[in-house]
N, C-alpha and C positions, 0 to 999 in steps of 0.2 A: 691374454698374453699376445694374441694376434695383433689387437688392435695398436697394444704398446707399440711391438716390434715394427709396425708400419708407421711410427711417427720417429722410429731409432734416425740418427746421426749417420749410421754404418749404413750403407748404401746397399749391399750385399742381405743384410738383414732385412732392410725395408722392402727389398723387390719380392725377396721368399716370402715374402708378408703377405703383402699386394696380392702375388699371384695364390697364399690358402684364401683368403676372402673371394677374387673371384671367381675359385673354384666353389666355393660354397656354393656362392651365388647361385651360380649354374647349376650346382647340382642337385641342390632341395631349397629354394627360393624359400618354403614357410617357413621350414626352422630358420633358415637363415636370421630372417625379418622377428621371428619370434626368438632367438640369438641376441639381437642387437636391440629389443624394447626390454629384453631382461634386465640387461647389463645398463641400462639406460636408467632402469628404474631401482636398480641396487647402490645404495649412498655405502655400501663397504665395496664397492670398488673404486678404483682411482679415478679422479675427474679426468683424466686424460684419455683416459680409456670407453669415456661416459661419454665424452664431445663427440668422438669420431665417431662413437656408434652412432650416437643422435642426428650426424650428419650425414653417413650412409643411408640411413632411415630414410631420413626427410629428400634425399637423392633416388633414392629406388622409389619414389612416388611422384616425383616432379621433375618436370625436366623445360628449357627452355626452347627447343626445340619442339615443335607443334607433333610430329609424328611420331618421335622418342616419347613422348608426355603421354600419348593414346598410346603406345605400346602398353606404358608404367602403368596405365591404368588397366585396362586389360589385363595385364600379370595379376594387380592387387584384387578385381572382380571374380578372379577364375582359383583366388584362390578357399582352403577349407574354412567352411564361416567358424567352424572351432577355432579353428587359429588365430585368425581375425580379429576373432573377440578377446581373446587372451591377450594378442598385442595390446587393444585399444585400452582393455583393461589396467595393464601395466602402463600404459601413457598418461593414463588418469590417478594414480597412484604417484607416480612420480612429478605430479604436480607439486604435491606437499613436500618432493623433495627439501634437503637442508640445502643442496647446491647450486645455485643460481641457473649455472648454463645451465644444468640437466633442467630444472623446471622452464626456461625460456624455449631450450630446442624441444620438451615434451610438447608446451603450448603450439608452437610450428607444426609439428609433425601432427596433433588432434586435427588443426586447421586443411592442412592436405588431407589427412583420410577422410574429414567431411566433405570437402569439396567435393567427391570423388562418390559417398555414397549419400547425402542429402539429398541432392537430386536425384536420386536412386529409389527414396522414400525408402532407406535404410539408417538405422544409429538415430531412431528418431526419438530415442531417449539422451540423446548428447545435452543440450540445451538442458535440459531438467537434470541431467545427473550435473553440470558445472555450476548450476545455480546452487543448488543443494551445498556445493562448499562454500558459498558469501550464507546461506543462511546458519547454518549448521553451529550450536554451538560451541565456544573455543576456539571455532578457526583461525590459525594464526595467517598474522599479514604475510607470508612468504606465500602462503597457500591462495589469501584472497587476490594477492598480486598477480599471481602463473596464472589463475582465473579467468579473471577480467583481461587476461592478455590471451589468453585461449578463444576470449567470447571475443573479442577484437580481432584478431588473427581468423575465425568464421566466417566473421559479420565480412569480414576483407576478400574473401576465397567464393563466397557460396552468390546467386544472386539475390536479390530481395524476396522474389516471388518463392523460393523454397523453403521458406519460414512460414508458419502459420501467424496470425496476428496476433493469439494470447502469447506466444514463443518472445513475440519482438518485443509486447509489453512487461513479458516478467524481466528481458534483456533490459530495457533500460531501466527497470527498477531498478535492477541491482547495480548497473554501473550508474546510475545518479545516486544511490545512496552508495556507492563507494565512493563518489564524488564529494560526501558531506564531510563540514567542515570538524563533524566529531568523531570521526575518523583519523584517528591518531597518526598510522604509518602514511607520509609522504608519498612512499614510494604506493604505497594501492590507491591514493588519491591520484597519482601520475597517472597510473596505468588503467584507473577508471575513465578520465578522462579522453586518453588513447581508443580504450574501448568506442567510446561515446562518437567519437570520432567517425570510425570505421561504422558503427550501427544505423547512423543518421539519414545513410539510403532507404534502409528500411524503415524509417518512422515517419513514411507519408501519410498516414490514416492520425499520428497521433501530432501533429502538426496541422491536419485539420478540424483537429480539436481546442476550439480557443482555450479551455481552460487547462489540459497536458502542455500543450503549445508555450503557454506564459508560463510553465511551472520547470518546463525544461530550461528556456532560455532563462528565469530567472537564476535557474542554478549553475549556467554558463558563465551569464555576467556575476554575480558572486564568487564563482571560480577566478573570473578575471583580473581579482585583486589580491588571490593566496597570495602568501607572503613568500610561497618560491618560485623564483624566474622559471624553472621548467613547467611548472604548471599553470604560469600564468599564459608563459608562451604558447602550450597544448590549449589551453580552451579559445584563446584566440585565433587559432587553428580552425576550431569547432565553430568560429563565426564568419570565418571567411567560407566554411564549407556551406554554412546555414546560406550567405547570400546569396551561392553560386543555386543551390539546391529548391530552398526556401524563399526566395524575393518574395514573392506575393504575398506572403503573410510577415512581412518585418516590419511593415509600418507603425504599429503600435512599441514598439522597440527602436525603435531609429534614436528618439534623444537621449535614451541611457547609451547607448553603443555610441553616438559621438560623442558624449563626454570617457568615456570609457578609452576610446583610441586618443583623443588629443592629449588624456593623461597620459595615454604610455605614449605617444610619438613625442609627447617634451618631456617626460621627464625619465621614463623605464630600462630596463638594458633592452642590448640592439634587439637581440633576437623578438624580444616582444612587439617592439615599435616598429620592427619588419614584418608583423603579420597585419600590426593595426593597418599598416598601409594597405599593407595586401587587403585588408578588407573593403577599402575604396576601390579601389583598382578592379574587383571583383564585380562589387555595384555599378562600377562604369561598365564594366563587359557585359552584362548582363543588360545595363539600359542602351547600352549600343546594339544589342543583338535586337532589344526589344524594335528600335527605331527602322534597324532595318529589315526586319520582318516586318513591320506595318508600314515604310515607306510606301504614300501612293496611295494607301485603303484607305475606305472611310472611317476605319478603325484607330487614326494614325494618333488619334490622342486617347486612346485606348485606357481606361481605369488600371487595365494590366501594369501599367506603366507609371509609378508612382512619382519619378522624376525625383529621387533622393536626391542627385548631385545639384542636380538644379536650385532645390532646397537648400541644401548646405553650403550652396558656391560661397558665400562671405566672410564666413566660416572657418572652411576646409581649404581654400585658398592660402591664403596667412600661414596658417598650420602646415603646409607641406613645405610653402615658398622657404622656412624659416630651417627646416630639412635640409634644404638642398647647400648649408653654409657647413655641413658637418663631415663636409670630404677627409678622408685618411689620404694621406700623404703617399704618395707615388699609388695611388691606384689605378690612374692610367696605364700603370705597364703591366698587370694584369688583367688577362682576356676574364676570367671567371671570378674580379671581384665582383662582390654586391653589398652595399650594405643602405642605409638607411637617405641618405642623399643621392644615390642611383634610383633608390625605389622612390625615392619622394618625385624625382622625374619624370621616372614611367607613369608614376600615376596623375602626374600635371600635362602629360602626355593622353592619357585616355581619358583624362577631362575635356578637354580640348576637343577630342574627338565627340565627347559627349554633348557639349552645352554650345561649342562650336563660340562663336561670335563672343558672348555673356563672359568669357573666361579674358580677353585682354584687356580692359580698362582694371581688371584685379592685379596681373601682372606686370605692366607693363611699368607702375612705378616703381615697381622693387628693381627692375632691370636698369632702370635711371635713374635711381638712387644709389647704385652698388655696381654699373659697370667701369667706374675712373675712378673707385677706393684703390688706396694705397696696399688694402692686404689682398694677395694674389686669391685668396678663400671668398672676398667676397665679387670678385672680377668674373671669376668661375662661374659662381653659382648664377650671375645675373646675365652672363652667356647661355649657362643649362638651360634657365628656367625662359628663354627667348625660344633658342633652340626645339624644345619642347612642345610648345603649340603650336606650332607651323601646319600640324597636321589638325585639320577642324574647321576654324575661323576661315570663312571668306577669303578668296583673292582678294576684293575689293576693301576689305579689312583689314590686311596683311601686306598688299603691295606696298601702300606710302611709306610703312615702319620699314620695310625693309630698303626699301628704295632710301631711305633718308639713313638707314643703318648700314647699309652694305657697305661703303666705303672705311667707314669705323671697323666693321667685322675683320677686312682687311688688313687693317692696319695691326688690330690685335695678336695676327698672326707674328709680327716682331715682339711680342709681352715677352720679358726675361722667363716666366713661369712656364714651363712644359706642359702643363698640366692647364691651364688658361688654351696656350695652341692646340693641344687636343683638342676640348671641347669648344675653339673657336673652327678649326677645319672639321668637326661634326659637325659644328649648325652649318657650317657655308655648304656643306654637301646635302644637308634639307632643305635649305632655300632652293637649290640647283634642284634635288629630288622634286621637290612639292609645288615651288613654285615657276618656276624655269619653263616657260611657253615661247618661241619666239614669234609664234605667229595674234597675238596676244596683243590689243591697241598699244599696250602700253608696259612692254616686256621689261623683266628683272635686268637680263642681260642684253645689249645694243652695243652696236660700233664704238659705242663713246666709249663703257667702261671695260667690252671687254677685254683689250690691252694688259690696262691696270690689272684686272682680276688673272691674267693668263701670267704674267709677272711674276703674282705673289703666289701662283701654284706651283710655277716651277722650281721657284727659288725654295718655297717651304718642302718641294719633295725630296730635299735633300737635308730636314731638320733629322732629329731623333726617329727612331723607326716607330714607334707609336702615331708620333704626329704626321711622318711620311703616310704613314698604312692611310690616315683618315684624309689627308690629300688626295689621294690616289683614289677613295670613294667619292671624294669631291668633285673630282675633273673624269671618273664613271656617270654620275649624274649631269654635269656638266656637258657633256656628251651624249647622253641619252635622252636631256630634253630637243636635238636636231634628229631626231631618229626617224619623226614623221612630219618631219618639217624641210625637204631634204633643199630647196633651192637655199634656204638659210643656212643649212650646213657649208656653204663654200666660205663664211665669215670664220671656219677653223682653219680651213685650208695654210694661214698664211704660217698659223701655229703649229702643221703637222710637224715638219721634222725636228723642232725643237721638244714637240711634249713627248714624241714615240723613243726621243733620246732618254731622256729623263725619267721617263717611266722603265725602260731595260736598264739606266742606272738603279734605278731603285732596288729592282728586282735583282740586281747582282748585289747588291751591299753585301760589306763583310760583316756587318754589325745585325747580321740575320738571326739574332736570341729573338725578335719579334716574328712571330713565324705570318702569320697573318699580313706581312708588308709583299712579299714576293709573289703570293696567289693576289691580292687586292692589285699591287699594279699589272698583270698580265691578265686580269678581268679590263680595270680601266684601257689597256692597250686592245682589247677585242674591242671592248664599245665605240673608240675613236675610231678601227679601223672598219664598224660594221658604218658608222654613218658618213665616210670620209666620202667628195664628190671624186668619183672614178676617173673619172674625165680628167679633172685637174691633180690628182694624186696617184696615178697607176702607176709609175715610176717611183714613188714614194713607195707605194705598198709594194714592189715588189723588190725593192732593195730589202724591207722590212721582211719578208718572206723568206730573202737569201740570208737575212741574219739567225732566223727562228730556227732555220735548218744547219746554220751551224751549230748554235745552240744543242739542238736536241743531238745533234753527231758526237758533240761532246760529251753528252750523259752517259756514254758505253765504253766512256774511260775513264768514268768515277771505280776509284778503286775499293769494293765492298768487302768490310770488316766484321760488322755486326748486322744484325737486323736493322738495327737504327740507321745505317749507311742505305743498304739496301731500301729503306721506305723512303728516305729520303730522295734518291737517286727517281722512284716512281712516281711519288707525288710534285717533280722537277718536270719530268717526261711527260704526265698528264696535263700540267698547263702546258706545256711546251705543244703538245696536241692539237691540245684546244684551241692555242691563238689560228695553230694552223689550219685548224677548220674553217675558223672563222674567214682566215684570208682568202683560202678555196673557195668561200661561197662567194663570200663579195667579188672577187674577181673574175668567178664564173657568171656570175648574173650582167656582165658588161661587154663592152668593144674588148676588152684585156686578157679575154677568157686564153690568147696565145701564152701569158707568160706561163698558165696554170699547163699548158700542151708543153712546152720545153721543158719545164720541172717537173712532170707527172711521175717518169723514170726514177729520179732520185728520191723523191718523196715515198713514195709506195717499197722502196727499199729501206728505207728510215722507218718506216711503221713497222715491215715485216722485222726488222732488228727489235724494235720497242716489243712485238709478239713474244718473241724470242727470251726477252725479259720473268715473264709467268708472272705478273701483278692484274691483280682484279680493276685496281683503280685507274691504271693504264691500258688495258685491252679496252675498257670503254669511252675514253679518249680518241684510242686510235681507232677502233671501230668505226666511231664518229665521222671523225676525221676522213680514213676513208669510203662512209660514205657518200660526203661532198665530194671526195676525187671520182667519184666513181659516176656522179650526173654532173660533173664538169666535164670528162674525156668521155661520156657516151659510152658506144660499141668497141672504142679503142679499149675500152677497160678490161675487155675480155684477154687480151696478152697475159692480163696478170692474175687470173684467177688458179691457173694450175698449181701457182707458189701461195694462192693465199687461202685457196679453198678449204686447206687441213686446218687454220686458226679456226674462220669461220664456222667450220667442223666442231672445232673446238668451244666455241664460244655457243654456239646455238644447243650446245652438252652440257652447258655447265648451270648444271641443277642450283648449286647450291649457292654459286653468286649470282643470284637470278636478275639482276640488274643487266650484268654481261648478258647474258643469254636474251632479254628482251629488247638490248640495242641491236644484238647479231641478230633476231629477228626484222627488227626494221631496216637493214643493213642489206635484209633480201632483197626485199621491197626496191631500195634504191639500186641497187643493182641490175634486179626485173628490169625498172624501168629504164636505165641506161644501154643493158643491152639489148632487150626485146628476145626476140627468139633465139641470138647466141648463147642462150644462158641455158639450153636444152641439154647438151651435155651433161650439165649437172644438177638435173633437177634431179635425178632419180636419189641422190643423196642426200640432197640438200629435204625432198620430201619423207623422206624414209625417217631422220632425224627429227622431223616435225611432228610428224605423228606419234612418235615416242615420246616427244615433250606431253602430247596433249594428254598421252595414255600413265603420263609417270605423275602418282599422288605428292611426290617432294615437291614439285615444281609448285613455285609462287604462284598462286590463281592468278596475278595482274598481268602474267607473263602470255596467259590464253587468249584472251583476244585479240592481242596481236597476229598471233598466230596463225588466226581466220583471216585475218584481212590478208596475210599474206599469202595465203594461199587466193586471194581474186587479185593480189598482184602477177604471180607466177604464173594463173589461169590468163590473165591477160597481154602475160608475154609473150607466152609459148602456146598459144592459141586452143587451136583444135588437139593439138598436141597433148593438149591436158587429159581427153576420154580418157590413158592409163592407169589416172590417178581417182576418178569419180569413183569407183567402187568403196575407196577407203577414205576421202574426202569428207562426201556426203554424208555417211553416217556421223561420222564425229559430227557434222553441222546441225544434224536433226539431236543428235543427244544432249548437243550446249543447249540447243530450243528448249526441251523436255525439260533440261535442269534448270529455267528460268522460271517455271511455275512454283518448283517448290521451294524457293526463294524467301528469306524472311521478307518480309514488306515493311515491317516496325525496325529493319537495321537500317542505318542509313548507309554503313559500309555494304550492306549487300547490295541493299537499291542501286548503289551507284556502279558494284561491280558488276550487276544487271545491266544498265546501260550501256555500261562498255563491252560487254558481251555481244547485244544486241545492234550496238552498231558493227563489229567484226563480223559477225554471221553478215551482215547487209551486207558489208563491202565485197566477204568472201561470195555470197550467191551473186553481186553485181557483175564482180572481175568474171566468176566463170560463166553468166550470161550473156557475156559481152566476146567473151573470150573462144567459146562455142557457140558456134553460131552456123548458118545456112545448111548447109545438109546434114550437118552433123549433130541441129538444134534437137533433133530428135531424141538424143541419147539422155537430154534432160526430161522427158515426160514421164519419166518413172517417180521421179521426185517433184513433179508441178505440185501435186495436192499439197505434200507437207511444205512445200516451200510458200504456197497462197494462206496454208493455215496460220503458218510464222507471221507473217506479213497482216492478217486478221486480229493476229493476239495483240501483236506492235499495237496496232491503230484500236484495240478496245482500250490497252492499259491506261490505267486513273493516270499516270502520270504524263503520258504524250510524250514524254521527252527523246521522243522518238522520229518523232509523227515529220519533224521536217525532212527526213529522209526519203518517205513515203513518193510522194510522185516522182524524185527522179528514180526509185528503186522498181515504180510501175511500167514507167518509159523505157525501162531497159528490157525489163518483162515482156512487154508485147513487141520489142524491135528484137530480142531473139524467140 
């Protein structure tokens, strides 16, 4: 009755509800839990009543929260194994449920309590008691179905290694013989499938079996052609998993699997022909990972590497090209379509990537056969499929086509078809991406055409917002290839204040349903202003400066209605931000740095209003922000810390948006260095807060090594000044040391958050060797030993990836 009244209409009824459930909770956790598998497993009660239990259940055991999730477990470990059992017991009963949800959310809920005691080397009869109902006789299909989703739902939760190997063998017997075609119900052939799916991690030993191996896959590819689209879609599922997982042993399988995919990508429904593809795309990634991991060795033509695409380019070409003519109509105006002419792209895309050169003498006649057809479908497609291998083939390959195209491309940008300009201003922003060198004998872009080409940018930044949006990444690339080319950058100079207009057109449009145009052009407005020559546009950038700041003055009289006004108003003020970072720096690094000294006043008044705001995705903006202003005005910056120190405060606290908190750490840092020693006043707060980060388990691990190094900024500001701090410092720096030993070495997430660890402790012991020093060097000798031994470990570890740190970390060493 409880659970009813919590799903009541009556608001009144549903909070008295609410609150007996979490009083139960609290009060007796077993029954509780043992409460809510009863009711779960009893088909004379009402299904409504059955859901919610099923989902409190599977809630009190999981949670997406990392520290909530270890609580949930702990509760379920400490609790009475009586109980326990009783629960699990009832969860495996109500498998054979008559009601779907109940058997779906029982299967869920097995799959959590294994996770949780499998690796425990507890319930190590689970596995043998679910198999027991695919053998058992009578079992009806409702029951083999909640099964083989329960054993899917396992295989998904648990890792491979907590399975014994006769476990994973009786596993796939019974999902490949659920998989069989004399298996009547659809639906346990579906979900055997599914199973097969999720288990395939676990079947490395029987995949080094050539004769399991061929008897798996053969019952894949015979799944591949049931007569129902969801099952055929699921085992093609099961082959894009096998290439990612299994490449090394597909080669005996490769000619059945392309005729397998070229039947479903021409003739199958989509969902199928989007996994066939996927299963190319998959083989490209996997021989692109192979290429560059053996780039350079003597291995680089390694048997590893069986070069299927290579093989099938004659092929498989034709067959995707023929794709890419099956566009749905306005799918340009959605960010999240996909269907089978996007994917035929991508994957003529990581071909490209794969076979490089070998791939344009296949494309290149379909692009000039079908780019001047009269149907806008096939104008399109012979655009995509240009667009698409930019990235792979040679400059020396690619220059002439596009040097002899570029003007064409241009011109396409006037095609009646929307959806033609689209995917004509995406390829012109890959040429510009990919190919766009100016220092280059024989550049894309020169005096001669860049005119024309700056013409049709601006004019097209004012088509539809779709084709604006992909302008505006055109003339970002456009822009980015002068980035390290800087005496060529003066060839924009003549274009500044026409494209910095056009681009704040853009981004004002009232025709903003495309949301994606207003952040794309105040990206492309950063790029133009980070590579603009200062010299000849500081007047430009800083009229552009005084517009950004009216701009963002205006955000604080958007009038907020909803949350949706509200997010809007923040994700307005975050680019608004950002441009102005960008201008800060670039104008700080020049002759100009005055205009950033007469704006610094109002600017830092503008941020502390944006504070004032309480958005996560704007405190890190303006964070940013100011801390360009903060090593553009130096020591002066200290005026304005007493008003800004409580955000800072704030930001350097904020556990739980830990992004914020890791900018406001680096935010120290620039600060350190701008003011040097004025920053002593508030170090004692500024440290007190840091060391809380380091000692508080919510905080994002990425968040700690900044941390260190910011303390051998602070050590290096505030000098000798720092001895206060070494007592509580130092430790913390020996304990991150300690915890690099017992480090997984087989994650590569940890490896790497190893090294970044490793480099924060450096910086932290460099800044306070640096920073203590002469008479006071002394107060370090307590800590020499553990600090040589750090420094021993760095230089033994297999990986080095350290080791270039090593001599200047020695040189500071023996100079204090």
């Amino acid at each position: 009755q409880i659970l009813l009244a919590a799903q009541s209409p009556d608001g009144n009824l549903r909070s008295a509800a609410e609150g007996n459930i979490k009083q139960f909770q609290e009060q007796n956790l077993s029954n509780f839990l043992l409460s809510l598998s009863v009711e779960l497993s009893n088909d004379e009660r009402p299904p409504e009543s059955r859901r919610l239990a099923g989902i409190i259940l599977k809630n009190s055991l999981d949670a997406k929260d990392s520290a909530k999730k270890e609580l949930l477990i702990q509760q379920w470990v400490s609790l009475d194994p009586s109980i326990k059992l009783q629960i699990k017991e009832s969860l495996l009963i109500t498998l054979g449920s008559s009601v779907g949800d109940a058997r779906q959310t029982s299967s869920q809920v097995i799959a959590k309590i294994a996770s949780i005691e499998i690796p425990r080397r507890e319930w190590q009869d689970l596995i043998a008691k679910l198999l027991s109902n695919m053998t058992q006789p009578g079992a009806s299909a409702p029951l083999k179905q909640a099964t083989l989703e329960a054993l899917g739902y396992v295989c998904e939760e648990i890792p491979p290694e907590h399975l014994e190997q006769n476990q994973v063998n009786a596993v796939l017997t019974a999902v490949v013989q659920g998989m069989n075609q004399t298996e009547l119900s659809s639906e346990v052939r579906l979900a055997a499938v599914k199973a097969l799916y999720n288990a395939l991690d676990f079947a490395e030993s029987n995949f080094a079996n050539e004769m399991e191996r061929t008897f798996i896959m053969k019952v894949i590819c015979d799944t591949a052609v049931s007569k129902e689209v969801e099952i055929r879609q699921a085992a093609f599922e099961c082959l894009v998993a096998i290439a990612s997982t299994y490449y090394v042993h597909l080669d005996p399988y490769m000619q059945t699997i392309f005729n397998l995919t070229a039947n479903a990508v021409k003739g199958d429904e989509e969902p199928v022909a989007l996994q066939a593809v996927e299963f190319w795309s998959t083989i490209c990634e996997e021989e692109i990972e192979l290429q560059e991991e053996y780039e350079g060795s003597d291995d680089a033509n390694s048997t590893v590497n069986y070069r299927f695409i290579e093989k099938a380019l004659p092929s498989l070409v034709p067959m995707l090209l023929e794709t890419l003519l099956k566009q749905e109509e306005d799918q340009e105006q959605d960010d999240n379509a996909w269907n089978i002419s996007m994917s035929g792209g991508t994957c003529l895309g990581l071909i490209a990537r794969t076979v490089g050169d070998a791939i344009v003498p296949l494309v290149m006649p379909f692009v000039e056969a079908n780019i001047t057809k009269p149907d806008w479908r096939c104008r399109e497609a012979a655009t995509f499929a240009f667009g698409s291998i930019l990235d792979g083939p040679s400059l020396e390959k690619l220059a002439p086509l596009v040097q002899a195209g570029l003007d064409f491309l241009l011109n396409t940008m006037n095609d009646p078809n929307s959806q033609v300009k689209d995917t004509t201003a995406w390829t012109l922003g890959r040429v510009f991406e990919l190919l766009h060198s100016p220092c280059s004998t024989n550049p894309i872009i020169s005096n001669a055409n860049l005119p024309r080409i700056m013409a049709v940018l601006l004019e097209s930044s004012k088509d539809v917002p779709n084709v604006a949006e992909k302008v505006c990444g055109a003339i970002y690339f456009l822009a980015q290839g002068y980035e390290d080319a800087e005496p060529a950058s003066s060839l924009l100079t003549p274009y500044l204040p026409n494209v910095i207009a056009a681009l704040l057109t853009a981004a004002d449009r009232g025709d903003m349903t495309h949301v994606r145009l207003r952040a794309s052009a105040y990206e492309a407005l950063n790029e133009i202003v980070r590579v603009s020559n200062i010299p000849e546009t500081s007047s430009i950038i800083g009229q552009l400066l005084q517009e950004i700041m009216r701009r963002l003055n205006l955000t604080f009289d958007h009038q907020i209605f909803s949350s949706g006004d509200k997010e809007k108003q923040s994700d307005l003020q975050a680019l608004l931000c950002g441009v102005l970072q960008v201008i800060i720096q670039k104008l700080s690094s020049s002759d100009a740095k005055s205009i950033i000294a007469q704006t610094a006043d109002q600017l830092m008044l503008l941020f502390l209003r944006v504070f004032a705001c309480h958005s996560a995705t704007v405190h890190e903006e303006a964070m940013l922000a100011i801390g360009a202003l903060a090593y553009a005005t130096g020591p002066d910056f200290v005026k304005y810390m007493p008003e800004f120190f409580k955000y800072l405060e704030a930001g350097l606290q904020n556990y739980e948006e830990y992004q914020v908190c890791s900018i406001s750490v680096g935010v120290v840092g620039d600060i350190c260095r701008a003011l040097e020693d004025k920053i002593l006043p508030f170090c004692d707060g500024i440290m007190t807060v840091l060391l809380k980060d380091l000692s508080n388990s919510q905080l994002n691990r990425s968040v700690k090594p900044p941390i260190f190094s910011c303390f051998g900024d602070i050590a290096l500001a505030i000098g000798e000044n720092f001895e206060k701090y070494l007592p509580y410092a130092m430790p913390m720096l020996q304990g991150a040391a300690e915890l690099l030993v017992v480090l997984d070495q087989n994650d590569e997430d940890m490896v790497d958050y190893g090294n970044q660890l490793r480099r924060g402790i450096f910086e932290a012991y460099s800044g306070i060797l640096q920073g203590i020093k002469g008479a006071k060097a002394q107060l370090m000798i307590p800590y020499a030993g553990h600090l040589l031994q750090f420094t021993e470990a760095v230089y033994k570890d297999r990986s080095r990836s350290m080791s270039f740190l090593l001599p200047f970390f020695f040189v500071t060493l023996l100079h204090g």
